[in-house]
Backbone bond lengths (Angstrom), bond angles and torsions (degrees), N, CA, C in turn:
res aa  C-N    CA-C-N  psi(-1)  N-CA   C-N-CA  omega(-1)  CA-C   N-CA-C  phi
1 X - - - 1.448 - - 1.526 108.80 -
2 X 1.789 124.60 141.13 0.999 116.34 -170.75 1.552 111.37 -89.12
3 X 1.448 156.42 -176.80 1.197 166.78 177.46 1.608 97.23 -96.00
4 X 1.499 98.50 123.01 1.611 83.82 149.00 1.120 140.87 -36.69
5 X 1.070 140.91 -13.72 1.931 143.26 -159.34 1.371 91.03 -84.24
6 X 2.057 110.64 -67.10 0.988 111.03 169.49 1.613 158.44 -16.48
7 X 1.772 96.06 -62.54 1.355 133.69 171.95 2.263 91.76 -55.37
8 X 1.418 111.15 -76.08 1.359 126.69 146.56 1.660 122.24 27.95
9 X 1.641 94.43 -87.36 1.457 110.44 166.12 1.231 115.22 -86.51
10 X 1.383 141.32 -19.55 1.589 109.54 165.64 1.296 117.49 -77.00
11 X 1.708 120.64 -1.89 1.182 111.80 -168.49 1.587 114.03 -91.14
12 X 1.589 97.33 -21.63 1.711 124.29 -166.21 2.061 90.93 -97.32
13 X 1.525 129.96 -1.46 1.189 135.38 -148.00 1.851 73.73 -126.20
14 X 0.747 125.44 -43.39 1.902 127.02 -169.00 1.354 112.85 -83.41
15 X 1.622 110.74 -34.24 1.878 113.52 -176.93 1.772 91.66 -74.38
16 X 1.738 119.48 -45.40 1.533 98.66 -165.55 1.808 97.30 -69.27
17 X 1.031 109.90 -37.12 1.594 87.73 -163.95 2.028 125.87 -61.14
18 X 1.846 81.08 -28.79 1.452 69.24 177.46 1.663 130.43 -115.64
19 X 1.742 97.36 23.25 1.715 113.68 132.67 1.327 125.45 -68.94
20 X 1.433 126.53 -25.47 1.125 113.92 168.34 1.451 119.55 -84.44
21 X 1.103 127.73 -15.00 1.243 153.37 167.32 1.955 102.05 -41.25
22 X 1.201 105.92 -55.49 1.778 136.32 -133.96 1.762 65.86 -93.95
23 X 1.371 125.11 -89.50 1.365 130.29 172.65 1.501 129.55 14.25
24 X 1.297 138.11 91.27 1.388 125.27 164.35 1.533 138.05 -45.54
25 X 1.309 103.22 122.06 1.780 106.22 -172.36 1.587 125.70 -71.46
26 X 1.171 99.11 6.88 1.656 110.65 176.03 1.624 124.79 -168.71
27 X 1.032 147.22 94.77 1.438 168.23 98.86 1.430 101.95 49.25
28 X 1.570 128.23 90.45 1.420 143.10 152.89 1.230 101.56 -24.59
29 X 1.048 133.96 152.03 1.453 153.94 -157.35 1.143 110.28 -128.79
30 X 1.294 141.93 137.76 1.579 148.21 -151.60 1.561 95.12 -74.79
31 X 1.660 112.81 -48.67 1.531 127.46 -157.19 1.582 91.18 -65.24
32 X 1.093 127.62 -40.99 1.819 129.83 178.39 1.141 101.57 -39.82
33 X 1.661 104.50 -70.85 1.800 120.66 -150.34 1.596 91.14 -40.26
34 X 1.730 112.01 -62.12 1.067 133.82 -139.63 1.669 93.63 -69.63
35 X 1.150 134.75 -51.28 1.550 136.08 157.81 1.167 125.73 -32.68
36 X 1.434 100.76 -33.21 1.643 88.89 -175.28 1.850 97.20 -119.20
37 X 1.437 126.30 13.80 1.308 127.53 118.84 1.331 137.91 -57.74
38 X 1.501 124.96 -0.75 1.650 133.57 177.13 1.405 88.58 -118.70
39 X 1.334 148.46 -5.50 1.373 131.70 -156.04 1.542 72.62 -109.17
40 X 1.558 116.71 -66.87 1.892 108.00 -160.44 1.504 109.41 -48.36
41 X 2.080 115.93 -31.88 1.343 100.04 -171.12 1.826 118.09 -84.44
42 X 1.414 102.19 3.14 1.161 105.57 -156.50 2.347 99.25 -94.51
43 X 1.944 92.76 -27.52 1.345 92.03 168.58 1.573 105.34 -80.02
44 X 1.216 126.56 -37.59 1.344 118.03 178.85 1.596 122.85 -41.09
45 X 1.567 116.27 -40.01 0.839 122.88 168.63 1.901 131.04 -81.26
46 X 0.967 111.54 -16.06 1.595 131.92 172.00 1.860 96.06 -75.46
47 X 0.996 96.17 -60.43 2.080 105.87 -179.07 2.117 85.63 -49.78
48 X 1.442 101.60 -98.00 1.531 92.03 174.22 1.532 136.51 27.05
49 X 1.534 79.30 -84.74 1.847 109.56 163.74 1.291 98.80 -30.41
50 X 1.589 101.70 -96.34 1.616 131.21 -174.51 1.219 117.53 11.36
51 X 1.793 102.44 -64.28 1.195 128.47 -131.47 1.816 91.05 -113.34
52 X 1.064 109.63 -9.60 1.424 119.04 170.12 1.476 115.80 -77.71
53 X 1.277 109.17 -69.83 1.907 120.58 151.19 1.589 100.08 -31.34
54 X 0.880 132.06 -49.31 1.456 125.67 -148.77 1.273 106.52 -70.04
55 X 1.665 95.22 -46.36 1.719 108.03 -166.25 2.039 98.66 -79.24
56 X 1.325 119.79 -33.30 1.213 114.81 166.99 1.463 144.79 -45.38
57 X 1.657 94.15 -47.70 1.629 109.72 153.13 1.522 124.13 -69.08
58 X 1.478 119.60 -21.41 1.033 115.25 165.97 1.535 130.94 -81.52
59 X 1.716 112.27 -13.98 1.541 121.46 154.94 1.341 126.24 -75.86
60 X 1.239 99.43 -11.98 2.011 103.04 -158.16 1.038 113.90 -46.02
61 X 1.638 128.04 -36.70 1.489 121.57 166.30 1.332 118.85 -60.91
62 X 1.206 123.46 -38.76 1.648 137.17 -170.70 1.553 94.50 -60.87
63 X 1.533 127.67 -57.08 0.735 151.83 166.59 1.785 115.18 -22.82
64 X 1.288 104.64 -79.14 1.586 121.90 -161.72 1.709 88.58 -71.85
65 X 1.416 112.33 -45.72 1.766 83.28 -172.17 1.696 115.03 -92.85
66 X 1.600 101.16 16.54 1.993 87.12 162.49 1.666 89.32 -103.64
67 X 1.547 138.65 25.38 1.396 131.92 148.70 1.942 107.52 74.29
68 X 1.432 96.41 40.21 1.411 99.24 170.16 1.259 111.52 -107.17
């Protein structure tokens, strides 16, 4: 039969390993974040667009007969 102490450290020997496990092996880089902060604002603004055209063609009659 083992001793508590034993039992102890493999149990306190299993939580570190598989937090480090869980842990990422390399550190995102500011220049990323920031890249793929101009990519989301840059579709945000293309959608924008889109949806601007979209709603335009969908007035054009409303449009042409109040003579704008």
């Amino acid at each position: 039969m083992q001793s508590a102490g034993v039992l102890e450290a493999r149990y306190a020997s299993s939580i570190t390993a598989s937090s480090e496990a869980n842990r990422p092996t390399h550190a995102i880089s500011t220049s990323v974040l920031r890249a793929m902060g101009s990519l989301i604002k840059k579709r945000r603004k293309r959608m924008r667009k889109k949806k601007h055209k979209k709603m335009l063609k969908r007035t054009r009659f409303q449009r042409r007969a109040a003579g704008k």
